[in-house]
C-alpha positions as a Markdown table, in Angstrom:
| # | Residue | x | y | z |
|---|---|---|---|---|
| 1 | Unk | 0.0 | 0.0 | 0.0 |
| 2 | Unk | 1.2 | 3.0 | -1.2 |
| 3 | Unk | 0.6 | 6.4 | 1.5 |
| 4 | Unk | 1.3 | 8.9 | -1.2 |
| 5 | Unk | 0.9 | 9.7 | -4.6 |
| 6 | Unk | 3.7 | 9.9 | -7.3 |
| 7 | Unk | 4.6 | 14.2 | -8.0 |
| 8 | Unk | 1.6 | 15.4 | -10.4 |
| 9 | Unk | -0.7 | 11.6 | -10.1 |
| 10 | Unk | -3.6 | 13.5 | -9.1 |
| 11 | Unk | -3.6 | 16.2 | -11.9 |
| 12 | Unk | -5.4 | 14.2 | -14.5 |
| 13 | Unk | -7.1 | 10.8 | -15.1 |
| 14 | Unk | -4.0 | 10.2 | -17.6 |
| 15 | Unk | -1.8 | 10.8 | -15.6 |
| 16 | Unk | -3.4 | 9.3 | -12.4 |
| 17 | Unk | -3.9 | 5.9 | -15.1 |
| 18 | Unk | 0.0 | 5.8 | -15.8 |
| 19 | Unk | 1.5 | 6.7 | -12.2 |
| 20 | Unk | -0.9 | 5.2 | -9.9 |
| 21 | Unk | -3.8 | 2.7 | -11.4 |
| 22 | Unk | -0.7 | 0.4 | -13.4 |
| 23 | Unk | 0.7 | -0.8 | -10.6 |
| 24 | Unk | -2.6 | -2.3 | -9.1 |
| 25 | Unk | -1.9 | -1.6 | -5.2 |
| 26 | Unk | -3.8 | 1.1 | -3.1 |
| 27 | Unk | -2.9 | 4.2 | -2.6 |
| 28 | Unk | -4.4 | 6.6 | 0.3 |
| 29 | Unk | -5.0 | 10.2 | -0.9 |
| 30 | Unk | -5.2 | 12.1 | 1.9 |
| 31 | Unk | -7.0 | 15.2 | 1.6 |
| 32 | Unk | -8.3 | 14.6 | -2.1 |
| 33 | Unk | -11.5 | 15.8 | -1.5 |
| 34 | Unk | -11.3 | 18.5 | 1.3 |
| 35 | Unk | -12.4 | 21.6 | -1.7 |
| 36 | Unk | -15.8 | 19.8 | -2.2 |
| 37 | Unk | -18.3 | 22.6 | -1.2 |
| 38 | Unk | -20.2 | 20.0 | 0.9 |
| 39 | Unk | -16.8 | 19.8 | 3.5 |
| 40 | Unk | -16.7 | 23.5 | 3.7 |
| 41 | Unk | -18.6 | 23.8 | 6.9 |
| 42 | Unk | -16.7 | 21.1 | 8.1 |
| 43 | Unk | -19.8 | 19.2 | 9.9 |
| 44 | Unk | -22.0 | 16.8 | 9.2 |
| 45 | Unk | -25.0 | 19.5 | 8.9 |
| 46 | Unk | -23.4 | 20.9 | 6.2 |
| 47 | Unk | -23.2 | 17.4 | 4.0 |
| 48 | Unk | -26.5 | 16.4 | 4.8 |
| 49 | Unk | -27.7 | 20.3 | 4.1 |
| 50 | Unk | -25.9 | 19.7 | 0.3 |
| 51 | Unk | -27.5 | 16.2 | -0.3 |
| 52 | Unk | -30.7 | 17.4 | 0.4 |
| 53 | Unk | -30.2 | 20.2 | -2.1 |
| 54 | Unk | -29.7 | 17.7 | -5.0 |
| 55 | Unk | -32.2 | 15.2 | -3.7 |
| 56 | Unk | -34.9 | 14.4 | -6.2 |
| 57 | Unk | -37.6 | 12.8 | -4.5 |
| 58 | Unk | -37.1 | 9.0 | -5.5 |
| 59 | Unk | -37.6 | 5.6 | -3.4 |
| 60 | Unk | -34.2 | 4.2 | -2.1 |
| 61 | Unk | -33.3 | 0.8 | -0.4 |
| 62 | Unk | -32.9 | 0.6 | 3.3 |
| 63 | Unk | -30.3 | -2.0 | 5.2 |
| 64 | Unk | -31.8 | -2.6 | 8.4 |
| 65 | Unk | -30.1 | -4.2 | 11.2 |
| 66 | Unk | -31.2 | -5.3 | 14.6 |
| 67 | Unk | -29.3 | -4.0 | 17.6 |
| 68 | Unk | -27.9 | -7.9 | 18.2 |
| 69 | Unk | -25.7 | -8.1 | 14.3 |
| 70 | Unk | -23.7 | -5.6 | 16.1 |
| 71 | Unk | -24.1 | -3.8 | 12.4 |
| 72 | Unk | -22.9 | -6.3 | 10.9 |
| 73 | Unk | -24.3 | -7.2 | 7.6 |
| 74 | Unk | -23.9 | -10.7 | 6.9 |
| 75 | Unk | -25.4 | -13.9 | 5.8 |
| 76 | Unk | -27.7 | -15.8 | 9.1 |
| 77 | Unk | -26.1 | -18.9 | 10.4 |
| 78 | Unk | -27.7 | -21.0 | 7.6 |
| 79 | Unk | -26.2 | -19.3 | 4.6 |
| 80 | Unk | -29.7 | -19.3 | 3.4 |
| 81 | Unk | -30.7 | -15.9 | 4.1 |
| 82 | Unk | -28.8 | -12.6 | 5.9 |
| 83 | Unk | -29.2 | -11.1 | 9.4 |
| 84 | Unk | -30.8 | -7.5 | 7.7 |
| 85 | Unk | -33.9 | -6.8 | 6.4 |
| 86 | Unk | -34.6 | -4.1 | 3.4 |
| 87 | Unk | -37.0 | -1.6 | 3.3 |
| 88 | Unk | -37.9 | 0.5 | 0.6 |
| 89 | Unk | -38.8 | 4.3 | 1.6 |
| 90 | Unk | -38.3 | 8.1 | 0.0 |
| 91 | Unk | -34.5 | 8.6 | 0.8 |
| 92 | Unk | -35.3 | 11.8 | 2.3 |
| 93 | Unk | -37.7 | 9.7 | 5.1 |
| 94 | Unk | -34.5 | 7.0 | 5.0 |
| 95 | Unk | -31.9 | 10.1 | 5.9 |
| 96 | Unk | -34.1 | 11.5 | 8.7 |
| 97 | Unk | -34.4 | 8.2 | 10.1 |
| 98 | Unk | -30.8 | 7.6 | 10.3 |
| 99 | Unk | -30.3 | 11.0 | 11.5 |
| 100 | Unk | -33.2 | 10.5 | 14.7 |
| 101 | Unk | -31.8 | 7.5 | 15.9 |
| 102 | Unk | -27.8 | 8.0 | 15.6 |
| 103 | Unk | -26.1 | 7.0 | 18.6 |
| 104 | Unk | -29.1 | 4.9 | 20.0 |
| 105 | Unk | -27.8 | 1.7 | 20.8 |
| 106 | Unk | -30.9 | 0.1 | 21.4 |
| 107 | Unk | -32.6 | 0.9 | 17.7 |
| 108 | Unk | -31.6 | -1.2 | 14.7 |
| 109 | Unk | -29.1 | 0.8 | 12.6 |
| 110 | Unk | -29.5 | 1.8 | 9.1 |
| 111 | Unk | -27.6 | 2.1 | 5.9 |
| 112 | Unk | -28.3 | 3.1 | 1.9 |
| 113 | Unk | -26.2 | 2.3 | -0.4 |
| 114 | Unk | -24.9 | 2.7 | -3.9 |
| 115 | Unk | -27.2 | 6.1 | -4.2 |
| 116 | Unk | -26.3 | 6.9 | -7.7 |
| 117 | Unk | -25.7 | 11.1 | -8.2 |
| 118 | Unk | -28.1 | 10.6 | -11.5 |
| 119 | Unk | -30.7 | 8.9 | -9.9 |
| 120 | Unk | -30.8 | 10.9 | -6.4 |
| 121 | Unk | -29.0 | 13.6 | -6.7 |
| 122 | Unk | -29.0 | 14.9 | -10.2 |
| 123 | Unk | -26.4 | 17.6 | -10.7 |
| 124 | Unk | -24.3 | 16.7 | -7.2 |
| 125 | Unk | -21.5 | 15.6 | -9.5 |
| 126 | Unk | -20.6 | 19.2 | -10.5 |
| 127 | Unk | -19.7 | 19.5 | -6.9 |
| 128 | Unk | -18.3 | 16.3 | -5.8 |
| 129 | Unk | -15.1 | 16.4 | -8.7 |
| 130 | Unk | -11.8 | 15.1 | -8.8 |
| 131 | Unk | -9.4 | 16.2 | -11.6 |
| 132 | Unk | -7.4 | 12.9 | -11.5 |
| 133 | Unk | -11.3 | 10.9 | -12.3 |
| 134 | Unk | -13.0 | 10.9 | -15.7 |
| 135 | Unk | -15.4 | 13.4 | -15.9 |
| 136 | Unk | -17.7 | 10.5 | -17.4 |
| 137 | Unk | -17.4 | 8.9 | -14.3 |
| 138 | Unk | -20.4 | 9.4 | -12.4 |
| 139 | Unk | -20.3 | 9.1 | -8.2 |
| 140 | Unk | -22.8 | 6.9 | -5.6 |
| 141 | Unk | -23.2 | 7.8 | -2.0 |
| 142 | Unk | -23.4 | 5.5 | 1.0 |
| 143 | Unk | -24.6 | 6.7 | 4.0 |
| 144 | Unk | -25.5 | 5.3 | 7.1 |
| 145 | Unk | -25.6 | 4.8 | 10.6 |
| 146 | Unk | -21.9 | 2.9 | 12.3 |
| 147 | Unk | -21.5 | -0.4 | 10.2 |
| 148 | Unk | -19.4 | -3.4 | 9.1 |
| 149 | Unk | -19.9 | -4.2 | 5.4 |
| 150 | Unk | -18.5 | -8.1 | 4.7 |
| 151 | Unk | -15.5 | -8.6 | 2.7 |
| 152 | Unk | -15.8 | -8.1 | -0.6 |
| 153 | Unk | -14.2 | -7.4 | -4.0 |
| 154 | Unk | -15.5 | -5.2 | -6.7 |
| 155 | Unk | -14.7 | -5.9 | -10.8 |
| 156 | Unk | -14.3 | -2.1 | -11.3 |
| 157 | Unk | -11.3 | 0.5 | -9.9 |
| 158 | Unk | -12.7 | 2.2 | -7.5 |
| 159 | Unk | -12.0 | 5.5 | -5.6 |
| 160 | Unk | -13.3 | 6.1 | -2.3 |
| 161 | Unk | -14.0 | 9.4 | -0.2 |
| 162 | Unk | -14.9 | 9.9 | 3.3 |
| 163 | Unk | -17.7 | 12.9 | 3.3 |
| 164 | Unk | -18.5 | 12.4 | 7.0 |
| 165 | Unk | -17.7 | 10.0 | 9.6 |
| 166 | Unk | -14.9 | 7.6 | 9.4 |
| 167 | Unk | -14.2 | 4.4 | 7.3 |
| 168 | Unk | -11.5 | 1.2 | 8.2 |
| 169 | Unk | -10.8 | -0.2 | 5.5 |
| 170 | Unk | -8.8 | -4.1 | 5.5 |
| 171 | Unk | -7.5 | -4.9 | 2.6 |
| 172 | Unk | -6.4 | -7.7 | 0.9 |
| 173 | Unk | -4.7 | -8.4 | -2.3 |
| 174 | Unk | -6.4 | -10.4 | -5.0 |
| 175 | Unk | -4.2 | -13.6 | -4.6 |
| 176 | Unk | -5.5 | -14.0 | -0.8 |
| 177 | Unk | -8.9 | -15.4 | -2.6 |
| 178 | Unk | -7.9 | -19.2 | -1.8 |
| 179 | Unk | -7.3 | -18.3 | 2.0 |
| 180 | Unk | -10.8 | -15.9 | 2.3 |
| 181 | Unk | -12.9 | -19.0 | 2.3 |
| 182 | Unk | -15.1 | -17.4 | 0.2 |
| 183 | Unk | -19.2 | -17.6 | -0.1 |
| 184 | Unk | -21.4 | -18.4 | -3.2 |
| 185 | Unk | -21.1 | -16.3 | -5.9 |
| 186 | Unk | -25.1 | -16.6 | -6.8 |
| 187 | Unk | -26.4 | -16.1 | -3.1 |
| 188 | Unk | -24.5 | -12.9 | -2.2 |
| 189 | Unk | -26.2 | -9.8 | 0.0 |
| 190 | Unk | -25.2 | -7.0 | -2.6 |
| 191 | Unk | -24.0 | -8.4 | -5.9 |
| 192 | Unk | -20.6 | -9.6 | -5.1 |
| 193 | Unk | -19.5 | -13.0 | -3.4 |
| 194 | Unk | -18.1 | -12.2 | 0.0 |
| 195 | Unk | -15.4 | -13.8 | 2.9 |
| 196 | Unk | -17.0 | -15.5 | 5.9 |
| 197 | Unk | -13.4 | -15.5 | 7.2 |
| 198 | Unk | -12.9 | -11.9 | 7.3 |
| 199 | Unk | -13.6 | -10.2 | 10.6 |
| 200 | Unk | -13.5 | -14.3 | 12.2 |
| 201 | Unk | -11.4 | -14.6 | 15.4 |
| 202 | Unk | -8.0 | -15.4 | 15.2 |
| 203 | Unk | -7.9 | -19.4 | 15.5 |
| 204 | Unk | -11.5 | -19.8 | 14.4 |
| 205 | Unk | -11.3 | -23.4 | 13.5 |
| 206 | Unk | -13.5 | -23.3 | 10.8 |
| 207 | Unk | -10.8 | -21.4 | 8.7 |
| 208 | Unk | -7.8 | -22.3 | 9.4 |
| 209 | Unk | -6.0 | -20.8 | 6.3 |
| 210 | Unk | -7.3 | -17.1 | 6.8 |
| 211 | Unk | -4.5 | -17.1 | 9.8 |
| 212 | Unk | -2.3 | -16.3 | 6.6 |
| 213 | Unk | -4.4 | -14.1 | 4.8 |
| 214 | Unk | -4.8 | -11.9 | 8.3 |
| 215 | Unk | -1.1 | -11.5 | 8.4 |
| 216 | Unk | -1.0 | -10.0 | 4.8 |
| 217 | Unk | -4.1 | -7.4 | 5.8 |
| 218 | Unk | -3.2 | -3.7 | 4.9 |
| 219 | Unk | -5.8 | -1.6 | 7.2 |
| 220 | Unk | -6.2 | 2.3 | 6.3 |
| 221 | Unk | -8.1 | 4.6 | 8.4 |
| 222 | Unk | -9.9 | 7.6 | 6.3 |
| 223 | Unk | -11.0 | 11.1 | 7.5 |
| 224 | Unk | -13.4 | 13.3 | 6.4 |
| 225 | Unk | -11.7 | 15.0 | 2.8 |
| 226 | Unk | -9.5 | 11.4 | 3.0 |
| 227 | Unk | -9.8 | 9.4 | -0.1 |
| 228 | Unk | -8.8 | 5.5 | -0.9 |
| 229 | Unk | -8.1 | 4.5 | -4.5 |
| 230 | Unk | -8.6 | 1.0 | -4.4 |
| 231 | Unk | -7.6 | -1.2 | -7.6 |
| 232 | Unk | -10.5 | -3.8 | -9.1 |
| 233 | Unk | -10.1 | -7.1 | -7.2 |
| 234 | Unk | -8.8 | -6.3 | -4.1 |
| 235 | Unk | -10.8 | -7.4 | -1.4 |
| 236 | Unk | -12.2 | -4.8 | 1.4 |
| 237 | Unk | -13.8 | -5.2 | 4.2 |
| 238 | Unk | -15.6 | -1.6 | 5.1 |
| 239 | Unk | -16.1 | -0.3 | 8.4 |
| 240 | Unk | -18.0 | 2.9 | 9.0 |
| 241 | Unk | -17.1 | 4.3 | 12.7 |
| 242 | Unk | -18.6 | 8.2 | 13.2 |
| 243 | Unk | -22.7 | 8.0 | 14.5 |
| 244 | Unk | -23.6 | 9.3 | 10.7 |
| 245 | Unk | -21.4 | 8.1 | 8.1 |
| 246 | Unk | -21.2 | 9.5 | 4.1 |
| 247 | Unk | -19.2 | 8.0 | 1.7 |
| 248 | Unk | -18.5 | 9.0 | -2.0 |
| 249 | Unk | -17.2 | 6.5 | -4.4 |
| 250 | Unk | -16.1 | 6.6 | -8.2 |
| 251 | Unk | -16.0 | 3.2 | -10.4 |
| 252 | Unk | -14.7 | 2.8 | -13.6 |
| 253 | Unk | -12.4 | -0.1 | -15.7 |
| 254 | Unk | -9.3 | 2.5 | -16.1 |
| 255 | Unk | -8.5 | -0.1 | -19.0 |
| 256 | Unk | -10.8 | -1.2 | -20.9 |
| 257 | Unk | -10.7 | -1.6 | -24.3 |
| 258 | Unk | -14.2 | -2.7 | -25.0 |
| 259 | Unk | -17.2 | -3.8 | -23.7 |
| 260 | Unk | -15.9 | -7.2 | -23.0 |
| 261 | Unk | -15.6 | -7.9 | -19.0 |
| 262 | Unk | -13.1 | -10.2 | -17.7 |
| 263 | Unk | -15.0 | -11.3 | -15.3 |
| 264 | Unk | -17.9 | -12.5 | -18.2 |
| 265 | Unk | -14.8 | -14.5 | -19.7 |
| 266 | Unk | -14.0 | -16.5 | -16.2 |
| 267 | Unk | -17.8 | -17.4 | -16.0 |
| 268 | Unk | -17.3 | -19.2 | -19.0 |
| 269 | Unk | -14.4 | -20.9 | -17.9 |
| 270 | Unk | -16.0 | -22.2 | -15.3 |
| 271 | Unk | -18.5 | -23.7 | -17.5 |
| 272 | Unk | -16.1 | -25.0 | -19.8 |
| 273 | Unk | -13.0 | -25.5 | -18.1 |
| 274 | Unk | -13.6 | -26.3 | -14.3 |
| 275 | Unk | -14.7 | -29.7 | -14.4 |
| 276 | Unk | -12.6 | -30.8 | -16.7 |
| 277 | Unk | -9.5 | -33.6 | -15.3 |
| 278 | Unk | -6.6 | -32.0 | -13.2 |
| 279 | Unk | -4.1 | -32.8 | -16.2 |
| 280 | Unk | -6.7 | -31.5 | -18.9 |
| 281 | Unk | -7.2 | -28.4 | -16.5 |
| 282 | Unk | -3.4 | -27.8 | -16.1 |
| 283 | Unk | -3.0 | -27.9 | -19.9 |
| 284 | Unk | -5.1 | -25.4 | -20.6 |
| 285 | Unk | -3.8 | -23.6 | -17.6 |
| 286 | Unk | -0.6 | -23.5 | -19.8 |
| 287 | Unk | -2.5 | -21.8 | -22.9 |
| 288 | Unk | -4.4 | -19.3 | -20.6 |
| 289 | Unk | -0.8 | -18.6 | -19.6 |
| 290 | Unk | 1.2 | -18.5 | -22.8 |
| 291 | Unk | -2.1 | -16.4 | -25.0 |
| 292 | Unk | -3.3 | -14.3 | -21.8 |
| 293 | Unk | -1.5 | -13.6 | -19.1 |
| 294 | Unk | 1.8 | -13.8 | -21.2 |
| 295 | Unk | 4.8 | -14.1 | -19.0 |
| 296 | Unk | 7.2 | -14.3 | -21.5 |
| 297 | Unk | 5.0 | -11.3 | -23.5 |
| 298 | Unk | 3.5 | -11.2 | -26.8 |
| 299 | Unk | 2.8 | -15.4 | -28.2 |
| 300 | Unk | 3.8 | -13.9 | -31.3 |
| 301 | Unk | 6.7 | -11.7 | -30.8 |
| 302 | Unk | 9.1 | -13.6 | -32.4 |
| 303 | Unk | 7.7 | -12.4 | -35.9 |
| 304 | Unk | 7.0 | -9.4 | -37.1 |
| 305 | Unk | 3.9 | -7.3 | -35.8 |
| 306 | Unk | 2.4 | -7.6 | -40.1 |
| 307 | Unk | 2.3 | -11.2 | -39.0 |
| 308 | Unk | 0.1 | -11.2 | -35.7 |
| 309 | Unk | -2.8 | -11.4 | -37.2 |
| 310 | Unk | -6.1 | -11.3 | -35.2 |
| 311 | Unk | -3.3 | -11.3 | -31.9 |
| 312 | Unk | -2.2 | -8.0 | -33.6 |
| 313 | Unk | -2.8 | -4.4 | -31.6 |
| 314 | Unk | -4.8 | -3.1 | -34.0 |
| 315 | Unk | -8.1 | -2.2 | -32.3 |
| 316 | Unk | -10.5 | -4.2 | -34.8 |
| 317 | Unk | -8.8 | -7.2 | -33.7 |
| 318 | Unk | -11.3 | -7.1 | -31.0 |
| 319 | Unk | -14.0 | -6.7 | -32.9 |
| 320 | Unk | -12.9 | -9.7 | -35.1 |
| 321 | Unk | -12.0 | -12.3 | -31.8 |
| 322 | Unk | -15.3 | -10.4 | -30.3 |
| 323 | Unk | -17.3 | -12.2 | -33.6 |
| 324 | Unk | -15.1 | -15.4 | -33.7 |
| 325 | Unk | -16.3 | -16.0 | -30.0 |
| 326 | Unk | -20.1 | -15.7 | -30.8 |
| 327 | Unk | -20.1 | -17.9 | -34.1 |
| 328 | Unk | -18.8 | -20.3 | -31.7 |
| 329 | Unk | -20.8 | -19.9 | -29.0 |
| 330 | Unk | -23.7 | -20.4 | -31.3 |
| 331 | Unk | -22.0 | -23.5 | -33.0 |
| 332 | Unk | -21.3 | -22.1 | -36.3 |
């Protein structure tokens, strides 16, 4: 984890691309978002105030945790359901709630999330800019009473800024996955598989090899103006501390090339790879390495680039593996 920026990384998403995103570790920004007009005040009346300036009447999803999860959102001791319920409500009723009862200890806590600025808050994102993040790049808000939010990893680079409260964050890095012992990935509480190691007690006998994965965790503490870029993959556990908590967050793929995921390409692996024998597996496991991942570089950089073919840069090579792919698919 990296405490501080390279000289000029924040000054434009090119630059913040090349000198912080490429080497895929997280970096803590401190102060990257203390001119938003919302911080000026420099209290949580003054965030709420500017939300509420922006907010345009819709319906938004409530978290709602009994006093006894400890506001913890998780799955229930069965893994067949979770210990919240949702409630759907005007966000402006689901803010004055959370407002009434912060700090009670004997009231279930509460918690929205993902609250995108188009949706709820339609021209908030002239305020809430970064110069180092696309201006395409449209923010969500999270905001919500003190909470835990499981382990988790996200497909998309994300950066994250405290607006009011505080927020742990324990991080691991993507190769930890094996040692997370982690939960379905059709059966998950917001979209993304989680850890039920994470946040276990050193010990726990149920997951023995997280004891390695807690001595690799990376945990950054984030003030109000204190942002978090966090690179796609990594797994984070999120704690919000303060009574009221805001959070601002940006996600984008900082490299895609098209509209191809590479998560949608694992997914059919699995179908068509992960059952297959060990020695079959490993084989292919050798091609994955040798066309994709490319340890030794370009499969075809012993001839010249006129010779590469579809594996050439040229950016309708895409398009032309892109149509390969679904004639296959469909059996042509």
């Amino acid at each position: 984890m990296i405490e501080k920026p390279a000289e000029g990384a924040l000054e434009d998403p090119e630059r913040f691309r090349t000198l912080v995103m490429e080497r895929c570790v997280p970096v803590v920004l401190r102060g990257a978002a203390r001119h938003w007009p919302m911080l000026a005040g420099g209290d949580l009346q003054g965030v709420v105030d500017h939300l509420l300036r922006f907010e345009a009447g819709r319906a938004a999803e409530v978290f709602v945790g009994a006093p006894e999860i400890g506001a913890r959102y998780h799955y229930d001791e069965a893994l067949t359901g979770f210990n919240f319920t949702r409630e759907t409500m005007l966000f402006r009723d689901g803010l004055a709630q959370i407002l009434a009862t912060a700090g009670a200890r004997d009231k279930p806590t509460r918690y929205m999330g993902s609250l995108t600025a188009e949706t709820y808050f339609p021209g908030i994102e002239q305020t809430v800019r970064l110069p180092f993040v696309p201006t395409a790049v449209r923010p969500r808000f999270w905001i919500g009473h003190p909470s835990t939010v499981a382990c988790h990893y996200d497909t998309m680079d994300n950066v994250a800024c405290v607006a009011a409260g505080r927020r742990r964050f324990t991080l691991f890095p993507p190769d930890a996955i094996g040692d997370l012992y982690v939960g379905p990935i059709d059966h998950t509480l917001a979209g993304q598989p989680v850890s039920l190691a994470a946040g276990s007690p050193p010990g726990d006998p149920r997951f023995p090899r997280f004891e390695r994965a807690r001595e690799r965790a990376l945990i950054v503490d984030l003030d109000p103006g204190d942002a978090l870029y966090l690179p796609k993959l990594w797994w984070h556990q999120v704690e919000a501390t303060g009574e009221v908590n805001v959070l601002v967050n940006f996600w984008w793929d900082g490299f895609a090339t098209g509209p191809d995921q590479p998560y949608t390409a694992m997914m059919l692996a699995l179908v068509a790879i992960a059952e297959r024998p060990a020695a079959e597996r490993a084989g292919w496991r050798a091609w994955f390495d040798h066309y994709v991942f490319r340890p030794e570089g370009h499969p075809l950089g012993f001839l010249p680039p006129e010779h590469h073919g579809v594996l050439g840069a040229e950016k309708e090579n895409q398009g032309r593996i892109r149509a390969l792919v679904m004639r296959m698919l469909r059996g042509g």
